[in-house]
N, C-alpha and C positions, 0 to 999 in steps of 0.2 A: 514267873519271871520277875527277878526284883528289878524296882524302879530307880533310876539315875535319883541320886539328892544334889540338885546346883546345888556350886558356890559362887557369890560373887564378891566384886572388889572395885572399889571406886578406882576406874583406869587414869584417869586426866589426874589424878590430886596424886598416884602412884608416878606418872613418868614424869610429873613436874618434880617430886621428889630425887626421881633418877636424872638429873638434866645430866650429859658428860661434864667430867670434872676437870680441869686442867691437871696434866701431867705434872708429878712432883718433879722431873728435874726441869721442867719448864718455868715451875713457881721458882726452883731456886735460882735459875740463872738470871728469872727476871729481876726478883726480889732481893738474893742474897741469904734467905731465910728459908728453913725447910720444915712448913705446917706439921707440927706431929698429931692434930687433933685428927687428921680427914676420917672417914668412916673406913672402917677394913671391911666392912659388911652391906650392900646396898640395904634401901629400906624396905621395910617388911610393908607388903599389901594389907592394907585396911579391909577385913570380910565387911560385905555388906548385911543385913537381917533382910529376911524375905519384904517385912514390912518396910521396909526402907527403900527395897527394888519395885516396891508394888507403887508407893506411893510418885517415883520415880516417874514409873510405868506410865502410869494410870495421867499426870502433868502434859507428858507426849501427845497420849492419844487424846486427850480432851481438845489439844490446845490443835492439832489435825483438825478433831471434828469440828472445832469451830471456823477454821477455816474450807475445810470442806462444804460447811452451811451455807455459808458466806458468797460462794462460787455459782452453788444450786439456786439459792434465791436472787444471784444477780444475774438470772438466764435473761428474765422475762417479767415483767409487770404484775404480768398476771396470774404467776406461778409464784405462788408464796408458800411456804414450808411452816411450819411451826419448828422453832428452837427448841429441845431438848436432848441436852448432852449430860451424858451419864458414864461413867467406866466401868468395866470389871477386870479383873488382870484372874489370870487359870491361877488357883493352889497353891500346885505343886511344880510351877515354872513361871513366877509370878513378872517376868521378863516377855510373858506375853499376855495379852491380854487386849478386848475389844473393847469398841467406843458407840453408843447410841447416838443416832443425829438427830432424826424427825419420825413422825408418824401420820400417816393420813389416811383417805380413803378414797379406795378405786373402781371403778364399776369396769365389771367382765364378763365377756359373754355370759356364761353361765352364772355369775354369780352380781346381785346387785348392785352390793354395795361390800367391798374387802377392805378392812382396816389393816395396815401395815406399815413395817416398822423398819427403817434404815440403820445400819450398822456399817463400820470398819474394822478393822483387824489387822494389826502387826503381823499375823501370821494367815498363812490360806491352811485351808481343811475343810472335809466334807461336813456338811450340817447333819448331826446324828440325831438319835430318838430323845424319847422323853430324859431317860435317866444321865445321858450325857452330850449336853448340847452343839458340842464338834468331838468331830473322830478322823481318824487319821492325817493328822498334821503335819503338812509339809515342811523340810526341814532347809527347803532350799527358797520355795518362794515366798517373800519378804510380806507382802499384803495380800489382804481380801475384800472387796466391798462387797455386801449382801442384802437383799431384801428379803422380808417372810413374811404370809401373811401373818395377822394375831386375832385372840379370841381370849376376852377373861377365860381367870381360871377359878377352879372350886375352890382356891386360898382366895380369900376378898382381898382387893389391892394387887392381886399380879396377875401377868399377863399369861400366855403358851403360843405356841406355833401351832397355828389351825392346819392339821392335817389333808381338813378336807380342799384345800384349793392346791392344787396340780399334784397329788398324792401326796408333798409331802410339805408341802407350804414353801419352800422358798421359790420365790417371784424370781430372783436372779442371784448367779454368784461369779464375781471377776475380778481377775488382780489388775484388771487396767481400767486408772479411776477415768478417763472419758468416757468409756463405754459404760461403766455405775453412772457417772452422770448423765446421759444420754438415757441411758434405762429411767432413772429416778422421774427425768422430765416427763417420760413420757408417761410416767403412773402419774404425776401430776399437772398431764396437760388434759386443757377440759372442752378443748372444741376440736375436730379434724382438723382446719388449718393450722393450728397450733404442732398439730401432732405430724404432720408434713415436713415442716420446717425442722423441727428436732429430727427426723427420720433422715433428712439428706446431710445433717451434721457428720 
């Protein structure tokens, strides 16, 4: 199956270009004079370069993640996040593309101690396997918030989705950000009454 190539185009710099234009026998009856310069032709759409949508992209989501940081660390005193905001925007539709928030660590039943890592996303989709790290991408819902747990990897310096915590490592996935923040609190809350309080929100 071949794959769609976007194209894009700077929309706001294209309809400021197109503003309506005064009728020519409007200018003439005002004026007395009749403009022969006006354009016969509107103006042509500026393509954007993919690198140009990414970096676009990538401003968005950063500038989200940091106020989504912002929201999570002013739950609670005692619930502090580490800051690390990071982008990546997809390839080959560089008009989407996800945002890292925080990372920490959580202790669960069965496991003692799970490090893991909060993200956003312009776009919702399932969290796929190793080779492609979302799959099937919805074309209608707007956002995603997600946690997974993590575990270095055999490259030194990066991380992976630890498979082994709930089959297939993500902690949570929702396109409605109260309930990511709701979830986030409670991987970050560290006493029962803590975790109470966040539960009846």
């Amino acid at each position: 199956m071949q794959q769609t190539k976007f194209r894009y185009y700077d929309a706001v710099a294209y309809k400021r270009a197109n503003q309506p234009k005064p009728a020519v026998h409007t200018e003439f009856l005002r004026t007395g004079r009749i403009d022969r310069n006006l354009p016969w032709s509107p103006s042509e759409k500026r393509y954007l370069t993919y690198q140009e949508v990414a970096e676009r992209t990538g401003r968005k989501l950063e500038n989200a993640g940091n106020v989504t940081h912002d929201r999570i660390n002013g739950f609670h005193q005692s619930i502090r996040f580490p800051k690390l905001i990071f982008h990546r925007t997809l390839a080959q539709t560089p008009h989407l593309g996800y945002c890292h928030i925080t990372v920490a660590n959580s202790r669960f039943a069965e496991f003692e101690n799970v490090q893991w890592a909060f993200y956003m996303a312009n776009f919702f989709a399932e969290i796929g396997e190793e080779e492609q790290f979302f799959a099937d991408i919805s074309k209608t819902a707007k956002r995603m918030y997600f946690a997974v747990a993590i575990t270095p990897a055999e490259e030194e310096g990066r991380l992976q989705i630890d498979r082994k915590v709930r089959g297939n490592g993500v902690l949570f996935r929702t396109d409605d950000p109260k309930l990511a923040m709701k979830n986030v609190l409670m991987l970050g809350a560290r006493n029962e009454a803590l975790r109470k309080i966040i539960h009846a929100l």
